[in-house]
C-alpha positions as CSV (number, residue, x, y, z in Angstrom):
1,X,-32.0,21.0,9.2
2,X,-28.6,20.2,9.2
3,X,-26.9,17.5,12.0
4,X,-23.8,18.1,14.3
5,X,-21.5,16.1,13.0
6,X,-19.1,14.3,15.9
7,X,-15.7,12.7,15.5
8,X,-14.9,9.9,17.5
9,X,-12.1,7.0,17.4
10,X,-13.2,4.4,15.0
11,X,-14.5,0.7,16.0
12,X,-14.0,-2.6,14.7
13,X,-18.0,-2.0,14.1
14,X,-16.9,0.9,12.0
15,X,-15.2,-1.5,9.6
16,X,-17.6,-2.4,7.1
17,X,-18.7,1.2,7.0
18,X,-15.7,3.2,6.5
19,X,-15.1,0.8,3.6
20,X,-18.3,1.8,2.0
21,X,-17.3,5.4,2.4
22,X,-13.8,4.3,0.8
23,X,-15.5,2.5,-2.4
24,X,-18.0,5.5,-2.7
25,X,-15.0,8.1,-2.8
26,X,-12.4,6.2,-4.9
27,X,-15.5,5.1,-7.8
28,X,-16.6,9.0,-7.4
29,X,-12.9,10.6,-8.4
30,X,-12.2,7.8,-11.0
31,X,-15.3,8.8,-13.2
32,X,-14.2,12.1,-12.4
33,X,-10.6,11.6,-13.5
34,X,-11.2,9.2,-16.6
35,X,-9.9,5.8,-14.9
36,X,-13.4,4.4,-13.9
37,X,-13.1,1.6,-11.6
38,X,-14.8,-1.6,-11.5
39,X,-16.4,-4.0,-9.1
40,X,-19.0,-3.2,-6.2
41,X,-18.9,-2.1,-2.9
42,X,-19.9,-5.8,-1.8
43,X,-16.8,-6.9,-4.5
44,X,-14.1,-4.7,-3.1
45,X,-15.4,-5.7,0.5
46,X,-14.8,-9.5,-0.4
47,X,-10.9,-8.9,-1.4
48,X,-10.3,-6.8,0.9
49,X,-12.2,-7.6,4.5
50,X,-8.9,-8.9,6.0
51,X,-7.0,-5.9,4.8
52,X,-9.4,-3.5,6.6
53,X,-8.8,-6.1,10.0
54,X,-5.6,-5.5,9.8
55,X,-5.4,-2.5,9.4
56,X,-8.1,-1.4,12.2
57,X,-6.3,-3.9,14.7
58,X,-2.8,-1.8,13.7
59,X,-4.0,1.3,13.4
60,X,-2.0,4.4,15.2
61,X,-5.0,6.7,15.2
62,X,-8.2,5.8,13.3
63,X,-11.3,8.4,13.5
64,X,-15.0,8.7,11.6
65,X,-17.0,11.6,11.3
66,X,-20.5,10.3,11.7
67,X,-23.7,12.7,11.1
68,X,-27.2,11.7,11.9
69,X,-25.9,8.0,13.1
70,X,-23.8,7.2,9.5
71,X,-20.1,7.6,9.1
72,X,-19.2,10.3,6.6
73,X,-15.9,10.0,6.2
74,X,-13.2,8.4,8.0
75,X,-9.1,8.7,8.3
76,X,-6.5,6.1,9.5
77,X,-3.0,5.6,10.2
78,X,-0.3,3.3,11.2
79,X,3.2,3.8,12.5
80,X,6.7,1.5,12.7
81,X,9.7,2.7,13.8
82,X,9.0,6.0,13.2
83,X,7.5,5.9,10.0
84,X,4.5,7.5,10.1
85,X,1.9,6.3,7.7
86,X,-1.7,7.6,6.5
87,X,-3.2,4.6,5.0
88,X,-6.3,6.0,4.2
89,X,-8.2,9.2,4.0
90,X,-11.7,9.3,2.6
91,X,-14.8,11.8,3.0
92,X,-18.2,10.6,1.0
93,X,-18.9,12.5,-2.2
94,X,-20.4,15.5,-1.6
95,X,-19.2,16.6,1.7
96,X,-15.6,16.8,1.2
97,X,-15.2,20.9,0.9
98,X,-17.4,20.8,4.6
99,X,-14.1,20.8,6.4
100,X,-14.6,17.3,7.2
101,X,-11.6,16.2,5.7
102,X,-9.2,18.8,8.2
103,X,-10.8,17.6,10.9
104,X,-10.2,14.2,10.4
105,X,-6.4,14.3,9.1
106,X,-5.5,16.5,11.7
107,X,-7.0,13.8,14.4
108,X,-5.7,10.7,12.0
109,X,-2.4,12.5,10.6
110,X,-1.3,15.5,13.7
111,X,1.4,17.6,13.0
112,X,4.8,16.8,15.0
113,X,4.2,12.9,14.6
114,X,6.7,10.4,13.2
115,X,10.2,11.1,12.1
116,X,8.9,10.4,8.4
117,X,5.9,11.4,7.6
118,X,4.9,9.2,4.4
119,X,1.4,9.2,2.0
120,X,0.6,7.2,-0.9
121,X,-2.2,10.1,-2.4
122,X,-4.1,9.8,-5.1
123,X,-4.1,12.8,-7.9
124,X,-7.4,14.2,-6.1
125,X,-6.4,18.3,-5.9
126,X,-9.0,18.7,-2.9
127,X,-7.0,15.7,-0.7
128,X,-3.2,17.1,-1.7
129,X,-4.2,20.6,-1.1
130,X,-5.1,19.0,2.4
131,X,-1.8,16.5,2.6
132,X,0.2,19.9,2.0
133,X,-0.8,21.3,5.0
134,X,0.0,18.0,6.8
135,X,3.4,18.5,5.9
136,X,3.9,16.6,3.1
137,X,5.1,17.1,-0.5
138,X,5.1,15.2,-3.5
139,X,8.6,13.3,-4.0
140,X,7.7,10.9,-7.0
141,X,4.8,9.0,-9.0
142,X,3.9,5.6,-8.1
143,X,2.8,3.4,-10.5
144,X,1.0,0.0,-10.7
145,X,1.5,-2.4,-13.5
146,X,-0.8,-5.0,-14.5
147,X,0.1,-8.4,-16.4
148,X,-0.6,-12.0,-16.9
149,X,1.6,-13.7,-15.6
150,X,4.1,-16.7,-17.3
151,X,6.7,-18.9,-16.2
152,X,10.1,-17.6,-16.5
153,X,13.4,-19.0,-16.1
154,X,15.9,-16.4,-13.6
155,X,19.5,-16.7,-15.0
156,X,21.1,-15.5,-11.5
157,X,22.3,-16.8,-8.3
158,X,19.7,-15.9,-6.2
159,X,18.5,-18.8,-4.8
160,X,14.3,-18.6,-3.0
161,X,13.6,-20.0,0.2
162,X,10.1,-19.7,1.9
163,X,9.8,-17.4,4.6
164,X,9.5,-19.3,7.8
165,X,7.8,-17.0,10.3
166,X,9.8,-18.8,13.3
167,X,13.4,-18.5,11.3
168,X,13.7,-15.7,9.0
169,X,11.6,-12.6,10.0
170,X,14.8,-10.8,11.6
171,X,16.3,-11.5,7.7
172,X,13.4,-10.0,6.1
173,X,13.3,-6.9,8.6
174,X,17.0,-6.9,7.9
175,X,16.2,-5.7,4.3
176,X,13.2,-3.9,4.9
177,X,15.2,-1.2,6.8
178,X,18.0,-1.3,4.2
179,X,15.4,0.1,1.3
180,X,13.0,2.0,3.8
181,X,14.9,2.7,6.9
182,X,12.1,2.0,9.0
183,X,11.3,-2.1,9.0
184,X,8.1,-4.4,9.7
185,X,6.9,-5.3,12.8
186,X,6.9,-9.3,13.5
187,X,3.0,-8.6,13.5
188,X,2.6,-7.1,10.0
189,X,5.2,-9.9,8.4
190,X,3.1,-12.9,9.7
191,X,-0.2,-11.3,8.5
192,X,1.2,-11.0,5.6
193,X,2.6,-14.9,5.5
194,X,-1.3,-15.9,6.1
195,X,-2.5,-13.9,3.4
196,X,0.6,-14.5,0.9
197,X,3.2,-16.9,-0.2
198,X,6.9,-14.9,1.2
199,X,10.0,-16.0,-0.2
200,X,13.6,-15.1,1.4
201,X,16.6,-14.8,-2.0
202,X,19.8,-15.6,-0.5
203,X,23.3,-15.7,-1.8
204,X,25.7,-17.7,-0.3
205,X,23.5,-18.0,2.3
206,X,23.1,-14.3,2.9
207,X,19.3,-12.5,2.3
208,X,19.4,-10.4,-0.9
209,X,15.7,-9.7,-1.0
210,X,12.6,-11.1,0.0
211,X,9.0,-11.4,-2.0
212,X,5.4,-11.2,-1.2
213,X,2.8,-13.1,-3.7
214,X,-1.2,-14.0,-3.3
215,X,-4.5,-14.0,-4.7
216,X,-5.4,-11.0,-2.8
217,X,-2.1,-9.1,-3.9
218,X,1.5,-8.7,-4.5
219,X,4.0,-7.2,-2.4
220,X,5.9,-5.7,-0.7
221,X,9.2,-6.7,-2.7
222,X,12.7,-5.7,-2.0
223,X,16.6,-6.2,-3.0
224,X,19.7,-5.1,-1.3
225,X,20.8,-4.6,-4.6
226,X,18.5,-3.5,-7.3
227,X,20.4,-5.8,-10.4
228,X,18.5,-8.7,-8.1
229,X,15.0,-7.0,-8.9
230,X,14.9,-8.9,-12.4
231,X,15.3,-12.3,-11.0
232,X,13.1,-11.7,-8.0
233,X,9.9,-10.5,-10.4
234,X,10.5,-13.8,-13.0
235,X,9.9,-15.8,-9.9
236,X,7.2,-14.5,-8.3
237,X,5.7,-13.9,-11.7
238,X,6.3,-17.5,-11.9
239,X,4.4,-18.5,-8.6
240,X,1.2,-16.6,-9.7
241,X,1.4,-18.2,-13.2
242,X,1.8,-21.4,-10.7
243,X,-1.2,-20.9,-8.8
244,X,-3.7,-19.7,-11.8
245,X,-3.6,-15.9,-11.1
246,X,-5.3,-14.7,-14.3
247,X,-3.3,-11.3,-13.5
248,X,-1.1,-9.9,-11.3
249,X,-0.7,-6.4,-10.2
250,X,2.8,-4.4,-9.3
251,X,3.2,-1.5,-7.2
252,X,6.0,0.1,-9.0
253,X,7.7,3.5,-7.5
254,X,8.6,5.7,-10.6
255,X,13.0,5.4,-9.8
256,X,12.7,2.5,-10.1
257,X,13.7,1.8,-13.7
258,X,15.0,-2.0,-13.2
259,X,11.7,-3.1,-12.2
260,X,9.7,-0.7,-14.5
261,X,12.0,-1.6,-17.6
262,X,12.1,-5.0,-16.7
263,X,8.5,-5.3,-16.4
264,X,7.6,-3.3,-19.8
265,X,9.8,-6.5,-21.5
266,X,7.5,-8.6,-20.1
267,X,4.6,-7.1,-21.5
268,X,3.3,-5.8,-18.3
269,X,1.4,-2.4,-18.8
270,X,1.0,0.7,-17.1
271,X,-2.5,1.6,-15.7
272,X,-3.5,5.0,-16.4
273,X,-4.6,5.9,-12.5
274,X,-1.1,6.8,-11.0
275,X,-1.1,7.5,-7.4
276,X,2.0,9.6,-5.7
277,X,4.2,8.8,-2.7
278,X,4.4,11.7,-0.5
279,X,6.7,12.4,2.5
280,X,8.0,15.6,4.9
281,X,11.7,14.6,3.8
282,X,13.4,12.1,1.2
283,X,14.0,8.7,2.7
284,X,14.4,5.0,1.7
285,X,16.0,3.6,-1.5
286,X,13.2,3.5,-3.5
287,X,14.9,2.1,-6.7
288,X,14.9,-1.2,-5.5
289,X,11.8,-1.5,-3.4
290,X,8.1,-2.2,-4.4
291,X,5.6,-1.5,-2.3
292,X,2.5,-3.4,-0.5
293,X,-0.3,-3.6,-3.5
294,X,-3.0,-2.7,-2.8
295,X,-1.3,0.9,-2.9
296,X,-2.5,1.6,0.6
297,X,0.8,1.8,2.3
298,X,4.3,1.2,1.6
């Protein structure tokens, strides 16, 4: 007989479960789409526990849909300065044309919420038809490129400064609004300083861009002026070569040919799995921005 299926705001207890669902959905629609993944549930869960934390301690709305005592499918959001994000959006295999999915994005994702209304989506049909009706449309492909990384010498003026969480977050938010118009909490950037190396570019003592780089991921990167983007990837290419990454992986939005051309010359290449960024209205100057990798949120 079938179970009622209830919808309820998500718990930290819910973490390790709405991952699962996660793993189970993404593996699912890349055999489906040709661009099989790899690792386990127990692999992904290993590089990307902290991620989930975050995320479930900064989430707007976060809800499961739980049948029989086991979460089916969850949805989650977060919001800054009126940027309103979807993160993630996942039913299990098999239950995702149950109107599941509706239920949860309109509880996750409501209508009338956020002045920009922003998705990274994958290619799956059944989730746009769904990210349609939340008001969204498709604006431009993101892609990720993958490398190993090598030293390289910039030829600019830029000159790198670690990020000190106690001097330079107001800089970094600075240029974070310039390229998204919406800018990172002093919450978000210090997570991401415990997870990543940051670095602050100045010129003449003025920010010009500022760099995420760690084992876990890369990103987000940004430039006031997208002729600095060049410089900026040769040295945090050059920090993962310095730490031992075996590869690292870029979060490339498709304008943005500096980075994506700049990147090709290196001998970076494009995976075939392209996801798409996905807003109510343009926004942002997304030729000289890359996103937070893993392509979760901007």
């Amino acid at each position: 007989m079938p179970t009622e299926v209830l919808f309820r705001r998500a718990t930290a207890g819910d973490l390790r479960d709405c991952h699962d669902v996660m793993w189970r959905s993404v593996t699912e629609f890349g055999v489906r789409n040709g661009t099989a993944l790899q690792g386990t549930a127990d692999d992904w869960w290993a590089g990307m526990a902290g991620l989930h934390g975050f995320l479930a301690a900064n989430a707007a709305e976060w809800w499961v849909a739980e049948e029989g005592g086991d979460v089916v499918g969850f949805a989650r959001s977060i919001e800054r300065e009126g940027l309103f994000e979807l993160t993630e959006f996942f039913v299990l295999p098999g239950r995702q044309a149950a109107g599941l999915g509706r239920q949860l994005l309109d509880r996750s994702f409501p209508l009338g919420r956020g002045d920009v209304r922003s998705i990274i989506a994958t290619t799956d049909v059944r989730a746009l038809r769904r990210y349609y009706a939340a008001g969204c449309v498709p604006r431009f492909p993101m892609l990720t490129f993958t490398g190993t990384p090598t030293s390289g010498l910039p030829d600019g003026d830029l000159t790198p400064q670690p990020i000190d969480a106690e001097r330079d977050l107001e800089a970094v938010r600075l240029v974070d609004r310039f390229v998204l118009e919406h800018a990172r909490g002093d919450a978000e950037l210090r997570w991401l300083l415990e997870g990543r190396e940051g670095f602050l570019y100045l010129r003449n003592g003025e920010p010009a861009g500022f760099a995420f780089v760690g084992e876990g991921g890369t990103g987000p990167i940004a430039a006031l002026d997208p002729g600095d983007l060049p410089d900026i990837l040769l040295h945090v290419e050059g920090r993962a070569a310095a730490r031992g990454f075996g590869s690292i992986e870029l979060q490339v939005p498709g304008p943005n040919e500096v980075a994506a051309r700049h990147l090709l010359a290196r001998g970076f290449r494009v995976d075939p799995w392209i996801n798409l960024l996905m807003s109510n209205r343009e926004f942002g100057r997304f030729d000289r921005v890359l996103p937070f990798g893993p392509p979760l949120f901007l």
